[in-house]
N, C-alpha and C positions, 0 to 999 in steps of 0.2 A: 962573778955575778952572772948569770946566767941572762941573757934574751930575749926579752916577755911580746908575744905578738899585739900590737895595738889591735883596739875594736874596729880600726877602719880595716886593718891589712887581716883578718878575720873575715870580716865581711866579703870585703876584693878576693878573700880567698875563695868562698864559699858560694859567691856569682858567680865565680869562674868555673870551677866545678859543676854547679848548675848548669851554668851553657853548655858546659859538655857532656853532662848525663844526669839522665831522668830517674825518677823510680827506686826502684833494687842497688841500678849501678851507682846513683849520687848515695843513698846509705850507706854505701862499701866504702868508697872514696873516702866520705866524711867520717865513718868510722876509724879507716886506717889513718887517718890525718890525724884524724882526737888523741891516738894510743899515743903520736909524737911529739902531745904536748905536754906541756907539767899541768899539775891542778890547776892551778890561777888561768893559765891560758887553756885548757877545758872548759872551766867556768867561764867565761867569757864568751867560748864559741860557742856553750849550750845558750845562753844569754840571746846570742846573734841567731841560732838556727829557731829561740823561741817564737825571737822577733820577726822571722822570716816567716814561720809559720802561720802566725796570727793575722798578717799582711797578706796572705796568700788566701786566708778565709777568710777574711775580709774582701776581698776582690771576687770569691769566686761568690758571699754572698750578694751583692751585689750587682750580680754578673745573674745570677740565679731568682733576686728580684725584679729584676728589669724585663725577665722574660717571662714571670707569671704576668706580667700588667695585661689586661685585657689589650688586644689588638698592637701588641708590641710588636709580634712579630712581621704582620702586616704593615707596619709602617715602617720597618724597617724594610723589609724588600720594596716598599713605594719607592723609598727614598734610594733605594740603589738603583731602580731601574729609572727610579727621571735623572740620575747623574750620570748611565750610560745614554741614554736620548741625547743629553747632552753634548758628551762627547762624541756621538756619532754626526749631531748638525755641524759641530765643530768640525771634524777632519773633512763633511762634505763641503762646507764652506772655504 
């Protein structure tokens, strides 16, 4: 009987890969991984890189909404610069 990858050690695979390449080089990677697996554990990793994907455009729209908002952006650098004030009264004290 043959081996079958869990969806967790898929996943674990395919973050790890991640951390270590972006773009072009994580499709190569993920490519050559897929060719060494049998159907069932294919199907599985397409399954996991679907779910990856959807989570990633999720995140980035959100990420993409938060910065059309009127005066996001300015409230965001407010709030960076009273947190370095901050730390600068702090190290003079």
């Amino acid at each position: 009987m043959t081996d079958h990858w869990s969806r967790a050690e898929l996943t674990a695979h395919v973050d790890g890969v991640a951390r270590r390449h972006e773009g072009d080089a994580f499709v190569t990677e993920i490519a050559g991984f897929a060719k060494t697996l049998d159907k069932a554990d294919r199907t599985v990793l397409e399954e996991v890189l679907l779910e990856r994907a959807r989570r990633d455009d999720t995140t980035a729209a959100a990420v993409r909404s938060r910065s059309e908002e009127p005066g996001w952006f300015r409230r965001t650098l407010a709030r960076a610069e009273e947190r370095a004030s901050d730390l600068t009264r702090r190290r003079r004290a």
